[in-house]
C-alpha positions in Angstrom: 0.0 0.0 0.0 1.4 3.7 -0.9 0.6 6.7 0.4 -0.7 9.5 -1.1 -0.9 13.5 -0.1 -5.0 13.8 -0.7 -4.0 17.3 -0.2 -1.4 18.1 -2.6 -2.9 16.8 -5.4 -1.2 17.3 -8.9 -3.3 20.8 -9.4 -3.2 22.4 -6.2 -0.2 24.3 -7.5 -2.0 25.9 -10.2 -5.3 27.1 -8.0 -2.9 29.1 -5.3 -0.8 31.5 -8.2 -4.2 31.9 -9.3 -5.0 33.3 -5.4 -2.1 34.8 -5.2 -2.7 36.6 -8.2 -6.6 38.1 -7.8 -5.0 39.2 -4.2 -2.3 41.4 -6.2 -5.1 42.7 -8.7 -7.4 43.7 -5.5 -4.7 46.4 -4.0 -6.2 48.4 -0.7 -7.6 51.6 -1.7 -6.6 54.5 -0.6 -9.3 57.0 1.8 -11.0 59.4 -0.8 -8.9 63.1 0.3 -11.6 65.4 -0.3 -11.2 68.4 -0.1 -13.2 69.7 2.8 -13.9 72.9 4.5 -12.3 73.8 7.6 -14.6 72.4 10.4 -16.7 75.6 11.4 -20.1 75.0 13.6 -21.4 78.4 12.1 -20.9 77.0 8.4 -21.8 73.5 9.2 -25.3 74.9 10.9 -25.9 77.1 8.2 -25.7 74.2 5.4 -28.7 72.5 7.1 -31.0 75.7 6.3 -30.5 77.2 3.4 -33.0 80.3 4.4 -30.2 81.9 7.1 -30.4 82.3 11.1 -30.0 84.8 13.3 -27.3 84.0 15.7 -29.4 83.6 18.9 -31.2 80.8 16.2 -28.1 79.6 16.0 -27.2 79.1 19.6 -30.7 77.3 20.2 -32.6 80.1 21.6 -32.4 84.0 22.8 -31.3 82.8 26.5 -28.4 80.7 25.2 -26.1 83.5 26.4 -23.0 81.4 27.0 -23.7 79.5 23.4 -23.8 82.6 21.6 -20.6 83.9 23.3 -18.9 80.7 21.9 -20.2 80.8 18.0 -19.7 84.6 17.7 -15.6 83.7 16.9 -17.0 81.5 14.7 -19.1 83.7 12.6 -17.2 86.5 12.5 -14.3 83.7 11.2 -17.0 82.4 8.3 -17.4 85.7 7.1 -13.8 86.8 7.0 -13.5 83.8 5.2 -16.1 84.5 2.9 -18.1 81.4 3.3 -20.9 83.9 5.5 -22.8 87.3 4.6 -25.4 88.9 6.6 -28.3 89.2 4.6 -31.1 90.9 6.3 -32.8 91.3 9.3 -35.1 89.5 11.9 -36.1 90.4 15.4 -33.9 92.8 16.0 -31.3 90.0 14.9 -29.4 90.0 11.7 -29.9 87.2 9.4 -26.8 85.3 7.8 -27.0 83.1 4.9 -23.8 80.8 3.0 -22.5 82.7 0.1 -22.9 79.3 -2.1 -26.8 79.6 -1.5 -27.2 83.4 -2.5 -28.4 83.7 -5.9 -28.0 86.3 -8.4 -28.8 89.6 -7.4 
């Protein structure tokens, strides 16, 4: 009686460079680099309504004293930038809208 290697088998040569081979054509991709703004919370509040807020809107009410303190350096950041413009006016407040959502005037 002989032995033989049931797993080596006369064409189990051929099916690993095959392997090997669909590994090499599937390289890792590399993360998408977008190019994205600079994280703002002014900007990034602003993209979700397209219509503008006031900046007590912003902060979440007119008695969010300490919130508006904090996103003031923000806004007045967004529209040295250029990515902000005050647009109008409500209660007492001014309105500011993202430049990309102006339309022609």
């Amino acid at each position: 009686m002989s032995e033989v290697d049931v797993g080596n088998s006369g064409s189990g040569g051929e099916e690993t460079a095959s392997a090997e081979a669909e590994q090499k054509k599937k390289s890792p991709r590399q993360p998408a680099e977008r190019a994205r703004p600079p994280e703002n919370k002014v900007v990034r509040l602003l993209e979700k309504n397209p219509l503008g807020m006031t900046l007590p809107e912003m902060a979440g009410g007119p008695r969010q004293v300490k919130k508006i303190r904090t996103l003031r350096p923000f806004l007045a950041e967004a529209i040295r930038a250029g990515l902000v413009m005050p647009v109008s006016q409500r209660a007492g407040n001014t309105v500011y809208r993202l430049v990309k959502y102006l339309g022609p005037r």
